[in-house]
mmCIF entry with sequence, helices, sheets and N, C-alpha, C, O atoms, coordinates in Angstrom:
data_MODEL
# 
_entry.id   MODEL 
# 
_entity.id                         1 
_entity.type                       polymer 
_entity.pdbx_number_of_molecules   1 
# 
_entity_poly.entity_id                      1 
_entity_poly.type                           'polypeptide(L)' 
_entity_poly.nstd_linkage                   no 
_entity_poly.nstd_monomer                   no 
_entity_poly.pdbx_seq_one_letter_code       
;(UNK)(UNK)(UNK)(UNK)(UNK)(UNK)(UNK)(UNK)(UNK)(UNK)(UNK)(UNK)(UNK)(UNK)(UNK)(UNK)
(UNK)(UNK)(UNK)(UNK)(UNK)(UNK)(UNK)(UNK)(UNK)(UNK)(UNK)(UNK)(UNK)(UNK)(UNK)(UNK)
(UNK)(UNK)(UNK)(UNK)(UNK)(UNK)(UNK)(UNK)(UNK)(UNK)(UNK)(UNK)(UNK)(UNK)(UNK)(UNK)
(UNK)(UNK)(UNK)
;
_entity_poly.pdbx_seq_one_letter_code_can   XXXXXXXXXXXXXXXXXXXXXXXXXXXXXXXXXXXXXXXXXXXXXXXXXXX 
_entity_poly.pdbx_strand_id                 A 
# 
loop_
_entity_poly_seq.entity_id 
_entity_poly_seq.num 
_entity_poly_seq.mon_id 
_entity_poly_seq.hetero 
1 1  UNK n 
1 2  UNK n 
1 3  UNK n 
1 4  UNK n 
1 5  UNK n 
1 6  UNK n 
1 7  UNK n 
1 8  UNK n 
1 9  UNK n 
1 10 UNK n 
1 11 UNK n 
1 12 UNK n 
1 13 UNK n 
1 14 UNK n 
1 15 UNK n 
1 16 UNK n 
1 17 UNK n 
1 18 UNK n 
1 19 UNK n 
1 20 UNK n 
1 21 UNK n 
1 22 UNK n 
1 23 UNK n 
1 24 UNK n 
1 25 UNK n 
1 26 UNK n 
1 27 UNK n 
1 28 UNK n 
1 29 UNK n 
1 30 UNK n 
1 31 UNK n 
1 32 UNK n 
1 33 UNK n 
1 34 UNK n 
1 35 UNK n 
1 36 UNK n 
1 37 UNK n 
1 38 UNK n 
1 39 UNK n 
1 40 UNK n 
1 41 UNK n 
1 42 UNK n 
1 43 UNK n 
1 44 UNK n 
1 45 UNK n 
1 46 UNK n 
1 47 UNK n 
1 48 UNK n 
1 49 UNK n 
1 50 UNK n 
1 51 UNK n 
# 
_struct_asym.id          A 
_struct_asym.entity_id   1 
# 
loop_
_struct_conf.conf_type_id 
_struct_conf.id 
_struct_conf.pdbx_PDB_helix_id 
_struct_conf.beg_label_comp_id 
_struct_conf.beg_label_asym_id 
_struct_conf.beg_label_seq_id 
_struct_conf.pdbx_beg_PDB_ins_code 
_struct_conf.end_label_comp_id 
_struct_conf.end_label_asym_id 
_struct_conf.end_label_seq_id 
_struct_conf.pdbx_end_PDB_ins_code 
_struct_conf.beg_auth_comp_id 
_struct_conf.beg_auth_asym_id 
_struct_conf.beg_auth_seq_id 
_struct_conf.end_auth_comp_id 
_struct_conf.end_auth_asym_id 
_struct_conf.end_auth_seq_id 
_struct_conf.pdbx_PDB_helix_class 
_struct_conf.details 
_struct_conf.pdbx_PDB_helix_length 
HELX_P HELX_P1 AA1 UNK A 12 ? UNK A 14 ? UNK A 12 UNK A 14 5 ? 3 
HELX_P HELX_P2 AA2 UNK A 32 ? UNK A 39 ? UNK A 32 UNK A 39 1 ? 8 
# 
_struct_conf_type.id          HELX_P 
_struct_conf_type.criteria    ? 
_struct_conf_type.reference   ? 
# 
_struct_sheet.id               AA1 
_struct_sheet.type             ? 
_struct_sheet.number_strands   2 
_struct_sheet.details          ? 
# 
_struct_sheet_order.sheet_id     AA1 
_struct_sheet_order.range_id_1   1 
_struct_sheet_order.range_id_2   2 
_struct_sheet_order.offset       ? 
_struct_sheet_order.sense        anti-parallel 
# 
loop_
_struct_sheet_range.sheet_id 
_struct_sheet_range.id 
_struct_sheet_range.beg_label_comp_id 
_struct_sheet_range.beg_label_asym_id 
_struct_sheet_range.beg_label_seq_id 
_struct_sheet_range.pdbx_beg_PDB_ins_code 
_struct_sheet_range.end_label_comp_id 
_struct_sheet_range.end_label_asym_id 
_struct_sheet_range.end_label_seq_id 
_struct_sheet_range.pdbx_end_PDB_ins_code 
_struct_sheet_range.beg_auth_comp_id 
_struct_sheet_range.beg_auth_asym_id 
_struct_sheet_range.beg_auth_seq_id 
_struct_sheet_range.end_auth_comp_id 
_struct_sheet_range.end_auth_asym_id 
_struct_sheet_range.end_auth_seq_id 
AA1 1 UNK A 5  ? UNK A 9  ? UNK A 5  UNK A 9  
AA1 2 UNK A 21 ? UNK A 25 ? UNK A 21 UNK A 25 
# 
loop_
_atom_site.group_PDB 
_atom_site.id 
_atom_site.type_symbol 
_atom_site.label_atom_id 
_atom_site.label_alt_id 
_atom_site.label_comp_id 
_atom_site.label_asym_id 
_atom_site.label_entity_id 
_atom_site.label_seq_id 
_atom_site.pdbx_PDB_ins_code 
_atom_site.Cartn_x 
_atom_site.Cartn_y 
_atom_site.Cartn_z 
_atom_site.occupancy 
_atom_site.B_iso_or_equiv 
_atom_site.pdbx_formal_charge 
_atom_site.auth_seq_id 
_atom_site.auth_comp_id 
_atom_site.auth_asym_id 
_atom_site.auth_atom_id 
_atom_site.pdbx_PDB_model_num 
ATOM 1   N N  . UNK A 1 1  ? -1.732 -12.016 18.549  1.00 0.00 ? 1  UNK A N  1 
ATOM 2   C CA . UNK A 1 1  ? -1.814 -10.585 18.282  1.00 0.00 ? 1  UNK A CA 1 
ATOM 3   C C  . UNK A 1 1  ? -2.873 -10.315 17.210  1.00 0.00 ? 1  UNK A C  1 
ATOM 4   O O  . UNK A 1 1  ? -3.219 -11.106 16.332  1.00 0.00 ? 1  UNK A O  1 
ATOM 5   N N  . UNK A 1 2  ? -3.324 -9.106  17.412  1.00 0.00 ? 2  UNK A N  1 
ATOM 6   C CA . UNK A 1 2  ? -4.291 -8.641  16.383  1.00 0.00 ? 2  UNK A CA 1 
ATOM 7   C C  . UNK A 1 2  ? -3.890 -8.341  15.041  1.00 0.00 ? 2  UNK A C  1 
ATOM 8   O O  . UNK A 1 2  ? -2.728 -7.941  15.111  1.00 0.00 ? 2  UNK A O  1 
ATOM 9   N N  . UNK A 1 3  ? -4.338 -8.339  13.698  1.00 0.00 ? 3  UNK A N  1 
ATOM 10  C CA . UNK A 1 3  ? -4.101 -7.818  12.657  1.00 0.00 ? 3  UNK A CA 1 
ATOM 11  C C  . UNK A 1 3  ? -4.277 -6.654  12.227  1.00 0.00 ? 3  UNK A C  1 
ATOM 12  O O  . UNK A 1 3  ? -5.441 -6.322  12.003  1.00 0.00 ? 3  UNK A O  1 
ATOM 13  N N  . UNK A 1 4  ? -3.066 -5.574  11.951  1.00 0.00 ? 4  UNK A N  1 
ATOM 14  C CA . UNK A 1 4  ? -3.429 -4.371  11.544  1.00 0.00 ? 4  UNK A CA 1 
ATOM 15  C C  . UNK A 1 4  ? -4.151 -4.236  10.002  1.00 0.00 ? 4  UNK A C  1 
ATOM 16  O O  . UNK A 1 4  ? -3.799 -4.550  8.865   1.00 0.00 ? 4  UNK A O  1 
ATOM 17  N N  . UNK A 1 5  ? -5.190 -3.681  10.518  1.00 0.00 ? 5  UNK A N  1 
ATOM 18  C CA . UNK A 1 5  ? -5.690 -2.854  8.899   1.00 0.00 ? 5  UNK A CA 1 
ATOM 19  C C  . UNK A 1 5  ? -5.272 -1.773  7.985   1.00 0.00 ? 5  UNK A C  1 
ATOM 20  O O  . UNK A 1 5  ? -5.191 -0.660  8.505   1.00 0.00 ? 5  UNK A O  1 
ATOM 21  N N  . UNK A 1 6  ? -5.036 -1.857  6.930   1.00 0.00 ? 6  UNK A N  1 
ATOM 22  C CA . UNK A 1 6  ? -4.467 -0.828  6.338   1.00 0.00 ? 6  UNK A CA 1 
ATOM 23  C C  . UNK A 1 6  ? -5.571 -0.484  5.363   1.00 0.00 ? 6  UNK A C  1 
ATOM 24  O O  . UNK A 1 6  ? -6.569 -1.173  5.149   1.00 0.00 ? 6  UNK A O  1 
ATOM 25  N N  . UNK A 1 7  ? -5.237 0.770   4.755   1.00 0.00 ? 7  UNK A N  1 
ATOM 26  C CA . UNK A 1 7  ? -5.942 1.257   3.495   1.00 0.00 ? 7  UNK A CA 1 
ATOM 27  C C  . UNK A 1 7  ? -4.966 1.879   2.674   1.00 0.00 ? 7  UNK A C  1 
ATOM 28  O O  . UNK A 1 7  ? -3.955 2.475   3.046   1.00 0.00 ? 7  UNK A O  1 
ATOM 29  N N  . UNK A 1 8  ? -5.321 1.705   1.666   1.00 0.00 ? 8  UNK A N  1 
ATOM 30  C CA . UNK A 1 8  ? -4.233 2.154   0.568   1.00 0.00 ? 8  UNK A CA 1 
ATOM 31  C C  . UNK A 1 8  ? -5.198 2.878   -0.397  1.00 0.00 ? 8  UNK A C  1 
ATOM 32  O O  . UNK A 1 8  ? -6.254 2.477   -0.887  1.00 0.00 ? 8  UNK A O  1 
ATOM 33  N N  . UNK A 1 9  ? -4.396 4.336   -0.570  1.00 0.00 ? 9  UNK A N  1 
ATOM 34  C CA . UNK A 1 9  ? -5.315 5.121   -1.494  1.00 0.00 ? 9  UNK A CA 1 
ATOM 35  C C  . UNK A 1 9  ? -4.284 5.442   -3.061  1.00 0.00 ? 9  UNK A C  1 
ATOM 36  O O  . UNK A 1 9  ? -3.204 5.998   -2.859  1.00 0.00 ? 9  UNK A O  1 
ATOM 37  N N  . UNK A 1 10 ? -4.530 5.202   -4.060  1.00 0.00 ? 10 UNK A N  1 
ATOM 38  C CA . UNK A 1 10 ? -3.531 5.568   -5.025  1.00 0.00 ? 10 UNK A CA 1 
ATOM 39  C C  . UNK A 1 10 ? -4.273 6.872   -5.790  1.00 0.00 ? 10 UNK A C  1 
ATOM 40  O O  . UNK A 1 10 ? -5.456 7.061   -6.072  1.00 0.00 ? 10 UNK A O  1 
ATOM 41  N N  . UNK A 1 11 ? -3.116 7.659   -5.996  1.00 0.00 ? 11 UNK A N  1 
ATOM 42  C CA . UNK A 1 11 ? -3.916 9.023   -6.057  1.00 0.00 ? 11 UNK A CA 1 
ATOM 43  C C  . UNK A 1 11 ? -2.591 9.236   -8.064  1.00 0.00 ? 11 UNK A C  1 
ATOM 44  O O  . UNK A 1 11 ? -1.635 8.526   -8.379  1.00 0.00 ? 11 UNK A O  1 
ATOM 45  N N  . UNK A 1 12 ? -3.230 10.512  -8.904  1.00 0.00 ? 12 UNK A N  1 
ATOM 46  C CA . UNK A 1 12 ? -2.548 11.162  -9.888  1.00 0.00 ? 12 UNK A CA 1 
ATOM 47  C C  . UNK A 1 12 ? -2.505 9.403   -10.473 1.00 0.00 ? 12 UNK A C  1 
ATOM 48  O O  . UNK A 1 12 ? -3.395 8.560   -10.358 1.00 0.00 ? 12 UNK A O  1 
ATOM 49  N N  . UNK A 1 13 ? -0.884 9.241   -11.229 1.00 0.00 ? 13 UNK A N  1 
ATOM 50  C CA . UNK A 1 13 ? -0.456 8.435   -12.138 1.00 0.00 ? 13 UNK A CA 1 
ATOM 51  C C  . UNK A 1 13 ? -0.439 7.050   -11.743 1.00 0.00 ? 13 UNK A C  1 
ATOM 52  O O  . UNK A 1 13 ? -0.370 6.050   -12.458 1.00 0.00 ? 13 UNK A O  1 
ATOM 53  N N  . UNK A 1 14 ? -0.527 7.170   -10.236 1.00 0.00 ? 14 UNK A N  1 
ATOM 54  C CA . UNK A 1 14 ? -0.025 5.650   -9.778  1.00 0.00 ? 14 UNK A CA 1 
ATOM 55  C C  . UNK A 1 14 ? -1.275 4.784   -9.709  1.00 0.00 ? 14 UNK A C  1 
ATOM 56  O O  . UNK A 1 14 ? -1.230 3.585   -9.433  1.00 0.00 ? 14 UNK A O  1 
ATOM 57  N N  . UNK A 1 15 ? -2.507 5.521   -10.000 1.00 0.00 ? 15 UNK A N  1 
ATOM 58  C CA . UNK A 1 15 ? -3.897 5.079   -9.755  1.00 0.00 ? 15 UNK A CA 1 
ATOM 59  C C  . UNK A 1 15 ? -3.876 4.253   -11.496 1.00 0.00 ? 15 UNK A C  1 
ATOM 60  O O  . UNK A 1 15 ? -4.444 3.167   -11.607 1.00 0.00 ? 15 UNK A O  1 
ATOM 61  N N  . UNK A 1 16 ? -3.297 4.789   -12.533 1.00 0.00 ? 16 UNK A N  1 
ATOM 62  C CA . UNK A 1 16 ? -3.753 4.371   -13.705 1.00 0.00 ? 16 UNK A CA 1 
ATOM 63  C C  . UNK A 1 16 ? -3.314 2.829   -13.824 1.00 0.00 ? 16 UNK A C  1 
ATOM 64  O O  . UNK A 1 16 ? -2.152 2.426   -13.872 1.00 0.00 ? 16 UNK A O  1 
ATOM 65  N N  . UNK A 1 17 ? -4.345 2.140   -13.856 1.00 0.00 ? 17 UNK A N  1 
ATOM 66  C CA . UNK A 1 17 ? -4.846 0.761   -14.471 1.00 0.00 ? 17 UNK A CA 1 
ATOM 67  C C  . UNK A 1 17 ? -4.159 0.109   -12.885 1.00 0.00 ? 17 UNK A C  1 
ATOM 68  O O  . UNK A 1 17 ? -3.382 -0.831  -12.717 1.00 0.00 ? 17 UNK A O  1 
ATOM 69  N N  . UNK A 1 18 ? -4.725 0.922   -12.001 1.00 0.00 ? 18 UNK A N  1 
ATOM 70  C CA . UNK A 1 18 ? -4.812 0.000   -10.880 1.00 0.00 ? 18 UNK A CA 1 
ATOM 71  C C  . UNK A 1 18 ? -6.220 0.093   -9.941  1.00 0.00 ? 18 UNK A C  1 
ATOM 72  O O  . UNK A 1 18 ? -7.249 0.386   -10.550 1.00 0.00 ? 18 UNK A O  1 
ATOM 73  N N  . UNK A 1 19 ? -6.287 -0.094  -8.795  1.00 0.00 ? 19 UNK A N  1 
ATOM 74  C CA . UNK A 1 19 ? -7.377 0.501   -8.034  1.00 0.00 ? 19 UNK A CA 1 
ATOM 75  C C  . UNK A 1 19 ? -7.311 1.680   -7.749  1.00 0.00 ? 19 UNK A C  1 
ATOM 76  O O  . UNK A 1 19 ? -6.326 2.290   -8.164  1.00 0.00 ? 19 UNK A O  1 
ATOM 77  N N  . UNK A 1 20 ? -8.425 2.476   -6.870  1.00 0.00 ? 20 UNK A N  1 
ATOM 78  C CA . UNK A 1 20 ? -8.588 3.523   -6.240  1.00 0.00 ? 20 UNK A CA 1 
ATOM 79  C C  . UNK A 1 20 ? -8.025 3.656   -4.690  1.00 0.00 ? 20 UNK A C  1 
ATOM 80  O O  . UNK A 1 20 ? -7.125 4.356   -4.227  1.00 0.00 ? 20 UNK A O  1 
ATOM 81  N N  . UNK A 1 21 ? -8.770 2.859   -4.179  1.00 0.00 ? 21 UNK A N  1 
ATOM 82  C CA . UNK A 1 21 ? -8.840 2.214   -2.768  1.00 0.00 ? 21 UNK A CA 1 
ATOM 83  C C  . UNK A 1 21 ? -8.763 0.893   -2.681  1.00 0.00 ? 21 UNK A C  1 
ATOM 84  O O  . UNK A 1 21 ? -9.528 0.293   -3.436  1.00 0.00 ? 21 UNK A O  1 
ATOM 85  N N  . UNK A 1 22 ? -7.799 -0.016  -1.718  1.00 0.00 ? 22 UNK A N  1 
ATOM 86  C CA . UNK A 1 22 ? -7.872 -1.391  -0.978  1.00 0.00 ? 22 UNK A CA 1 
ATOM 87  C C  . UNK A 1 22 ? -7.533 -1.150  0.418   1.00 0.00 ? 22 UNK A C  1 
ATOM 88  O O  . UNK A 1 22 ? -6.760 -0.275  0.809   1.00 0.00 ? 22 UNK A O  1 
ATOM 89  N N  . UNK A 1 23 ? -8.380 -2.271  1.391   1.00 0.00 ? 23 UNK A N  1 
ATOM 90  C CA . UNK A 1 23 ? -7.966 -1.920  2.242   1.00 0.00 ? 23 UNK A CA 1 
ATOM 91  C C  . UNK A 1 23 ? -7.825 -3.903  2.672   1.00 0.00 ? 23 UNK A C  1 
ATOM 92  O O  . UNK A 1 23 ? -8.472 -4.900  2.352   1.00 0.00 ? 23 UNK A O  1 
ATOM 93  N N  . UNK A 1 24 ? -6.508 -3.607  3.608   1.00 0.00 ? 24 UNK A N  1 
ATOM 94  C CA . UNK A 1 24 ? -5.774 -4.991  3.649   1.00 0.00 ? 24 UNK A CA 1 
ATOM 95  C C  . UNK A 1 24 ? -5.568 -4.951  5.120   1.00 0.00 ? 24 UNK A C  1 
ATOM 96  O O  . UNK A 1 24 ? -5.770 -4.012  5.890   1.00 0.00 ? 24 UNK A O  1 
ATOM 97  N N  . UNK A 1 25 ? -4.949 -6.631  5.463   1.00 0.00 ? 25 UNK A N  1 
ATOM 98  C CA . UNK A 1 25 ? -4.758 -7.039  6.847   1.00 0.00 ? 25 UNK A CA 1 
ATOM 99  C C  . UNK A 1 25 ? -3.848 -7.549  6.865   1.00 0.00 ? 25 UNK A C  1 
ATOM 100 O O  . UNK A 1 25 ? -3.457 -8.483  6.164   1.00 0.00 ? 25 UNK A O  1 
ATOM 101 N N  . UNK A 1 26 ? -3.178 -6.801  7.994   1.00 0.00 ? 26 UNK A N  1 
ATOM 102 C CA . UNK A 1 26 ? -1.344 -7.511  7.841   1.00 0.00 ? 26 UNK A CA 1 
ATOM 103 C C  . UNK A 1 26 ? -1.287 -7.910  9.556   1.00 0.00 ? 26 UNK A C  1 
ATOM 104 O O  . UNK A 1 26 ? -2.144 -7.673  10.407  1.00 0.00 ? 26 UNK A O  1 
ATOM 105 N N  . UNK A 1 27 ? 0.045  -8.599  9.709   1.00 0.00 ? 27 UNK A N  1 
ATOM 106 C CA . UNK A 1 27 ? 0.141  -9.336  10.797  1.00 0.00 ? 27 UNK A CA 1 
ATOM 107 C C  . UNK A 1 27 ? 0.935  -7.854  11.684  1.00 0.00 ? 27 UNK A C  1 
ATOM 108 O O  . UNK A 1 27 ? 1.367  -7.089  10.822  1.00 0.00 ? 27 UNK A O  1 
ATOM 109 N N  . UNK A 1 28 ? 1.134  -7.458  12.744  1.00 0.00 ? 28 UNK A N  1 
ATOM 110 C CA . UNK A 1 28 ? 2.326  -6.721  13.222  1.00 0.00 ? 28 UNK A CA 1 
ATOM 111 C C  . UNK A 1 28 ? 3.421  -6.777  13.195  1.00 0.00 ? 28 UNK A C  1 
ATOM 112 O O  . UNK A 1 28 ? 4.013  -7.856  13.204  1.00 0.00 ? 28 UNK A O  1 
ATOM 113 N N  . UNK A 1 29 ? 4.039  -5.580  13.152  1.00 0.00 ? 29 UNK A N  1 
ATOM 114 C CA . UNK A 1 29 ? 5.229  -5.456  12.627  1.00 0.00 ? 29 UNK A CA 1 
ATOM 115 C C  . UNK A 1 29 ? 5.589  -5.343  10.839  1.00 0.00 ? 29 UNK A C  1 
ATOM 116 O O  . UNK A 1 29 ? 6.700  -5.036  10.408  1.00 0.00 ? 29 UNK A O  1 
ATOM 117 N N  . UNK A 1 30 ? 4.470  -5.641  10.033  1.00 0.00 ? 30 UNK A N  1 
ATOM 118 C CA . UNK A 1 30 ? 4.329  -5.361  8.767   1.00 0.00 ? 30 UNK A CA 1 
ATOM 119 C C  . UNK A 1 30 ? 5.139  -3.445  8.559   1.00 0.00 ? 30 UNK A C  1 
ATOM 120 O O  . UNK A 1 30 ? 5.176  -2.435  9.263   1.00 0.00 ? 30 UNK A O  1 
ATOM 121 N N  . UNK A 1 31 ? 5.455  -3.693  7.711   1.00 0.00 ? 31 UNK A N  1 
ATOM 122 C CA . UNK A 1 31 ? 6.726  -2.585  7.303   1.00 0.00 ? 31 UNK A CA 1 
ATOM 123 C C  . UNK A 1 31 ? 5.679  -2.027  5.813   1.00 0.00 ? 31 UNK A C  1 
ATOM 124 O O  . UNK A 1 31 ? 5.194  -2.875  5.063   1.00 0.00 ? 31 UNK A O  1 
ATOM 125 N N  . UNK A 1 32 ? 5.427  -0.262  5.544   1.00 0.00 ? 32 UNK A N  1 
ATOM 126 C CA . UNK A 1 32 ? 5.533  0.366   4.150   1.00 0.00 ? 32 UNK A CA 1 
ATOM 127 C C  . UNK A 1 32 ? 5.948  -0.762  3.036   1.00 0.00 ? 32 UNK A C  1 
ATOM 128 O O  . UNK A 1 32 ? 5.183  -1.286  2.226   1.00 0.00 ? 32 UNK A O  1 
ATOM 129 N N  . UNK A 1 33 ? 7.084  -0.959  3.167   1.00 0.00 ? 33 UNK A N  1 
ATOM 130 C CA . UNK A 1 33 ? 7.912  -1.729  2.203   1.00 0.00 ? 33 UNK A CA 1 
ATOM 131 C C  . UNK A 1 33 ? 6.809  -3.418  1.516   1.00 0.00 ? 33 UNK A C  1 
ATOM 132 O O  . UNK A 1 33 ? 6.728  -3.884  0.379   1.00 0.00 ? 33 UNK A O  1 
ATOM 133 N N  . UNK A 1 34 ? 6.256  -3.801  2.647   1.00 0.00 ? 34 UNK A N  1 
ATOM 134 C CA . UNK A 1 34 ? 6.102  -4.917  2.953   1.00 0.00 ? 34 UNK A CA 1 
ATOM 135 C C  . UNK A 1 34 ? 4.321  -4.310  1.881   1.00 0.00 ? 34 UNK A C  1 
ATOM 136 O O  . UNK A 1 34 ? 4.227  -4.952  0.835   1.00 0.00 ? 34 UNK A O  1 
ATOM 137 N N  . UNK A 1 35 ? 3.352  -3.463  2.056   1.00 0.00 ? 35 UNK A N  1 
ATOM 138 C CA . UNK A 1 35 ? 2.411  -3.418  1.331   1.00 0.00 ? 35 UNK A CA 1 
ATOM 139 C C  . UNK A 1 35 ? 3.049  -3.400  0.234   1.00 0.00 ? 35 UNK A C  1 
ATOM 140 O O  . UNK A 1 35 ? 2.890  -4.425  -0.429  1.00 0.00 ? 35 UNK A O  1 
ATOM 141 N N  . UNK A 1 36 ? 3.877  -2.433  -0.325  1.00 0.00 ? 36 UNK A N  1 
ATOM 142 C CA . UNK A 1 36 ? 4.359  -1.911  -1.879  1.00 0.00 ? 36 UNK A CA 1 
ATOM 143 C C  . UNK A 1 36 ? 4.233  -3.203  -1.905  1.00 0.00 ? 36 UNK A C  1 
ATOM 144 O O  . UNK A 1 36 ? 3.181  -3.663  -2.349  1.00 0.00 ? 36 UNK A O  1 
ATOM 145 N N  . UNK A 1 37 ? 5.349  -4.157  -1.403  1.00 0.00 ? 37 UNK A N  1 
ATOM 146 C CA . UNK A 1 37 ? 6.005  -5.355  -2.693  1.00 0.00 ? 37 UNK A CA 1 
ATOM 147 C C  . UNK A 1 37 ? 4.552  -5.944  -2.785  1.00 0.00 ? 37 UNK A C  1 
ATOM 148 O O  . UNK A 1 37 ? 4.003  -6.114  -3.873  1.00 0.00 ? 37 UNK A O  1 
ATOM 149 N N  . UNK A 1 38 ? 4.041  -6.204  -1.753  1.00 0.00 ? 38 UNK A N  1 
ATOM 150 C CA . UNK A 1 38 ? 2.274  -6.936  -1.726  1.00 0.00 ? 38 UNK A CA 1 
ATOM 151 C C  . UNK A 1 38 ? 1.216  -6.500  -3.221  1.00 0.00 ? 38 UNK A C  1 
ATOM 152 O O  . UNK A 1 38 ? 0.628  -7.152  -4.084  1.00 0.00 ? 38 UNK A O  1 
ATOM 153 N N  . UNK A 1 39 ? 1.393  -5.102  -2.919  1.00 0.00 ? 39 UNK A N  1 
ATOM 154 C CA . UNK A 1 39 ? 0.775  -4.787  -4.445  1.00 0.00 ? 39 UNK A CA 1 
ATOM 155 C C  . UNK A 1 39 ? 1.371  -4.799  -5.599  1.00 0.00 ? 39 UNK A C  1 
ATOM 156 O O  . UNK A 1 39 ? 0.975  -4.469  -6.717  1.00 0.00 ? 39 UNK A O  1 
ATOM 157 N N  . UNK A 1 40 ? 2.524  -5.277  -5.162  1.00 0.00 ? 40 UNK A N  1 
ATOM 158 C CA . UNK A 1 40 ? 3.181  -5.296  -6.521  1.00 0.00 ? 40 UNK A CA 1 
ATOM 159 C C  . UNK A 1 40 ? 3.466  -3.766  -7.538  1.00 0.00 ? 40 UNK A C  1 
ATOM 160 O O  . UNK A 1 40 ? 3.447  -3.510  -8.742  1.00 0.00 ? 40 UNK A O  1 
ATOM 161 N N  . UNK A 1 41 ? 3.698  -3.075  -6.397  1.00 0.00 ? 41 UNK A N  1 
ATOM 162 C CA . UNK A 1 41 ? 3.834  -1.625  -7.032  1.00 0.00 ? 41 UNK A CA 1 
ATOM 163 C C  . UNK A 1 41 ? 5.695  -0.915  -7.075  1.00 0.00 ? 41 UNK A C  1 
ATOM 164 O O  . UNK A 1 41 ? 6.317  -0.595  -6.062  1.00 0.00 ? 41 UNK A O  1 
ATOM 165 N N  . UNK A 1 42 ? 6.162  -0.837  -8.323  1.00 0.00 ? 42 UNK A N  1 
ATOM 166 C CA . UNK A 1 42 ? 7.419  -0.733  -8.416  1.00 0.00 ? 42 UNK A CA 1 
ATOM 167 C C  . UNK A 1 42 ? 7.811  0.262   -6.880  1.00 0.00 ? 42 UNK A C  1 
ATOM 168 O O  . UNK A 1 42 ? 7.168  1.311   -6.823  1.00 0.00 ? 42 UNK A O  1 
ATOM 169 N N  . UNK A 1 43 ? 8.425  0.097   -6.128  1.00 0.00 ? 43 UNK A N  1 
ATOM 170 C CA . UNK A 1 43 ? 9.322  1.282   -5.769  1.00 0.00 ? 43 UNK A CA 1 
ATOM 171 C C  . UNK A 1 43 ? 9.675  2.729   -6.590  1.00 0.00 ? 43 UNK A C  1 
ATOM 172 O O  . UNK A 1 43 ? 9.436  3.873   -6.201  1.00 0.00 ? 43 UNK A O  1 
ATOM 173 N N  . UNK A 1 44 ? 10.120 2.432   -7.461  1.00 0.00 ? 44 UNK A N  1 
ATOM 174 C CA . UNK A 1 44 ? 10.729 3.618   -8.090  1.00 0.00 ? 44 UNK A CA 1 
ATOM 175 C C  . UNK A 1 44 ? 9.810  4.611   -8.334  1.00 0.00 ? 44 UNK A C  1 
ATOM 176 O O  . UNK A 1 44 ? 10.155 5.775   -8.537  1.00 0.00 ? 44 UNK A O  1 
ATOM 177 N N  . UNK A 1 45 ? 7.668  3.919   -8.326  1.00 0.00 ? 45 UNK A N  1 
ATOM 178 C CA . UNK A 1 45 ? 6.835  4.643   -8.580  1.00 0.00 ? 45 UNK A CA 1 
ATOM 179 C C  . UNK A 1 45 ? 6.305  5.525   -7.118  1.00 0.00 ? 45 UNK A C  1 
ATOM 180 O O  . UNK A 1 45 ? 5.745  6.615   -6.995  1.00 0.00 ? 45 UNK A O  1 
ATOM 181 N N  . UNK A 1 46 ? 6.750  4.543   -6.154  1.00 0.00 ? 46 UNK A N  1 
ATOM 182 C CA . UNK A 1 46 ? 6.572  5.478   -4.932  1.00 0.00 ? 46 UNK A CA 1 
ATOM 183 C C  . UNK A 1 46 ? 7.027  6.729   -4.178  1.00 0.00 ? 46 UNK A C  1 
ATOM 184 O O  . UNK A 1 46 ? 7.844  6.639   -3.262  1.00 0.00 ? 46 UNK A O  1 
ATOM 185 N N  . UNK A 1 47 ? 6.483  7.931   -4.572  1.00 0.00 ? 47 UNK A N  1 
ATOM 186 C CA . UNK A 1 47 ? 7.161  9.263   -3.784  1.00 0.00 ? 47 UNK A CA 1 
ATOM 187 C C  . UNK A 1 47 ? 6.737  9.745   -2.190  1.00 0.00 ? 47 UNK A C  1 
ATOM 188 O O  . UNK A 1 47 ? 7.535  10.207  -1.374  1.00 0.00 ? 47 UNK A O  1 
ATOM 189 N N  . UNK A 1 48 ? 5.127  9.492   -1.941  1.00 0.00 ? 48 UNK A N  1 
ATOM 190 C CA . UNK A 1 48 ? 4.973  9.898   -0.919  1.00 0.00 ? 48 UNK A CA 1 
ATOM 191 C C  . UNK A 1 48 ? 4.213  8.897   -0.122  1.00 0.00 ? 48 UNK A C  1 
ATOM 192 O O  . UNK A 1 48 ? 3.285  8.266   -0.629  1.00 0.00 ? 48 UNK A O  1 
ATOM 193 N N  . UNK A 1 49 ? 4.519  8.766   0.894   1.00 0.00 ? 49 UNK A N  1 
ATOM 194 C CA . UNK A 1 49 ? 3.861  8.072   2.094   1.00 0.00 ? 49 UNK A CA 1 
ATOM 195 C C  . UNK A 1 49 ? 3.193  8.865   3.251   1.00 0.00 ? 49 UNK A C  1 
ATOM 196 O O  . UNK A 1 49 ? 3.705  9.850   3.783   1.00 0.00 ? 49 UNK A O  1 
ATOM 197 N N  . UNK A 1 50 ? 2.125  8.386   3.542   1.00 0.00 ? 50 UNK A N  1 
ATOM 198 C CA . UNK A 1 50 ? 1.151  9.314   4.280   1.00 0.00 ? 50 UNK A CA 1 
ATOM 199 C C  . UNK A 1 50 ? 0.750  8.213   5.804   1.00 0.00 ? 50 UNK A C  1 
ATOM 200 O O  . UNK A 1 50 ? 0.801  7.165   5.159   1.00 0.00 ? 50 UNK A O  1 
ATOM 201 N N  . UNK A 1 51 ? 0.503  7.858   6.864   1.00 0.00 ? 51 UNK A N  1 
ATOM 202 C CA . UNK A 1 51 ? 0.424  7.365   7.530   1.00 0.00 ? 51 UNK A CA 1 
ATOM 203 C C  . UNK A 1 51 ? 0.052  7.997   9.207   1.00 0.00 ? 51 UNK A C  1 
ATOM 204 O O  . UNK A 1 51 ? -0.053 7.215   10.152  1.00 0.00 ? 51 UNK A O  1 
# 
């Protein structure tokens, strides 16, 4: 199977002392859940998902 590409944009507070933009390659079936923990970005900081 092919690898999906993602892009990840961090926008307002969640951008501070991280990137702007990455864009990554996940296997299928990769889950929301599955980038956060990847970046290592708390949950609790995540409100909106766009997709």
């Amino acid at each position: 199977m092919n690898d999906i590409t993602v892009t990840v944009k961090l926008f307002a507070t969640l951008r501070e002392g991280r990137f702007d933009i990455r864009t990554m390659s996940f296997f299928p079936g990769a889950t929301v859940a599955d980038v956060v923990r990847i970046l290592e970005i708390p949950e609790k900081e995540v409100s909106l998902i766009l997709y």
